[in-house]
C-alpha positions in Angstrom: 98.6 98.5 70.5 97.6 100.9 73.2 97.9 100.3 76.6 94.5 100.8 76.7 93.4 98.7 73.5 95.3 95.7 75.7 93.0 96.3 78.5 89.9 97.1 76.7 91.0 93.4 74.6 91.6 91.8 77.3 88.6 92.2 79.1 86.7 91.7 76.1 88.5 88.3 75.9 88.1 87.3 79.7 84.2 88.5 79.4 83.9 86.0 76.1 85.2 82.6 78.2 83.0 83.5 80.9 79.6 83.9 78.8 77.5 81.5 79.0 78.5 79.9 82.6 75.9 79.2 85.0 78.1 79.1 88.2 78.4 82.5 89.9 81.2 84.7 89.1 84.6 86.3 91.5 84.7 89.2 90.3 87.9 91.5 91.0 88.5 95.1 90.9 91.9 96.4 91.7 93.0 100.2 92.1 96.2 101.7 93.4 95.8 101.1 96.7 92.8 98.7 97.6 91.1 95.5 96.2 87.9 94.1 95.9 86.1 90.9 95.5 82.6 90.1 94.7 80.9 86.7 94.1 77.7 87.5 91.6 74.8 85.2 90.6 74.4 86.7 86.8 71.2 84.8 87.0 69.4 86.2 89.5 71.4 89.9 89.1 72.5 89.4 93.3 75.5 89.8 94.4 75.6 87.1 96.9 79.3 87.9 99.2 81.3 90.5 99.0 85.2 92.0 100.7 87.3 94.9 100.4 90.7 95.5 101.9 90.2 98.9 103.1 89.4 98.2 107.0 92.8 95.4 106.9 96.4 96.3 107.7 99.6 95.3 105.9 101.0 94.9 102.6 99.3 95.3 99.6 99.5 91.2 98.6 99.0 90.3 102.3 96.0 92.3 102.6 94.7 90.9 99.0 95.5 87.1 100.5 93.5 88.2 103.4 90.5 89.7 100.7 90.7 86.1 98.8 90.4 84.2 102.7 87.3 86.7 103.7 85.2 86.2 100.2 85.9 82.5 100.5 84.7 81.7 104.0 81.3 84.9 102.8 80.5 82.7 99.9 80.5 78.9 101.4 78.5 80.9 104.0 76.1 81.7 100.9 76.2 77.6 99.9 78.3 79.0 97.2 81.4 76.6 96.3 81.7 76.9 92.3 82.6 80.1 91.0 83.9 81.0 87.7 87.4 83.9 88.3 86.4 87.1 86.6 89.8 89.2 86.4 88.0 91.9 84.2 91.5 93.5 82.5 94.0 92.4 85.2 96.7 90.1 84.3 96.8 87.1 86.3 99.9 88.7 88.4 100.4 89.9 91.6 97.8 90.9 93.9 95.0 89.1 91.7 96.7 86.0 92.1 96.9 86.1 95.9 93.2 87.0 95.8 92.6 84.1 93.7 95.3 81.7 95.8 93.8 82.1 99.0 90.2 81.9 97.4 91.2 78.3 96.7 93.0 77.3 99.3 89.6 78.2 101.5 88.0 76.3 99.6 86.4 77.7 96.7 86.9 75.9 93.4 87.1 77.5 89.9 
């Protein structure tokens, strides 16, 4: 299989377990240098909180810990405590998992 076959199967796969959930989603995009985080109400098509690392200094997993900390606090702050993790293609690994980490230790649940 094709490195991109795996990502294009295991999106496909992450998308299938979140169908159907009516909490609203983290979404995470990652690139070479930066991450993102969104919390979306599929319902309603909003996105209700958002955070990027690209105004934060440090290392790439510190600054993604920071991201997870920042859409946390944004999303309680919304009345938004459930959330379903949306990795898109990204292995649970790394930088997505700090995001994800300090999301819950802030005190989002999913």
């Amino acid at each position: 299989m094709t490195n991109n076959a795996s990502l294009l199967s295991r999106r496909r796969r992450t998308r299938l377990k979140l169908a159907g959930s009516s909490r609203p989603r983290l979404s995470v995009f990652r690139s070479n240098l930066h991450i993102w985080a969104q919390v979306i109400d599929d319902a309603r098509g909003i996105t209700l909180a958002s955070a990027s690392d690209q105004k934060l200094s440090g290392t790439k997993l510190a600054k993604a810990a920071l991201v997870g900390e920042i859409i946390a606090q944004k999303a309680l702050a919304a009345k938004c405590r459930e959330v379903v993790f949306d990795r898109g293609s990204y292995r649970y690994h790394g930088r997505v998992k700090a995001l994800a980490e300090a999301a819950r230790k802030a005190g989002l649940s999913f």
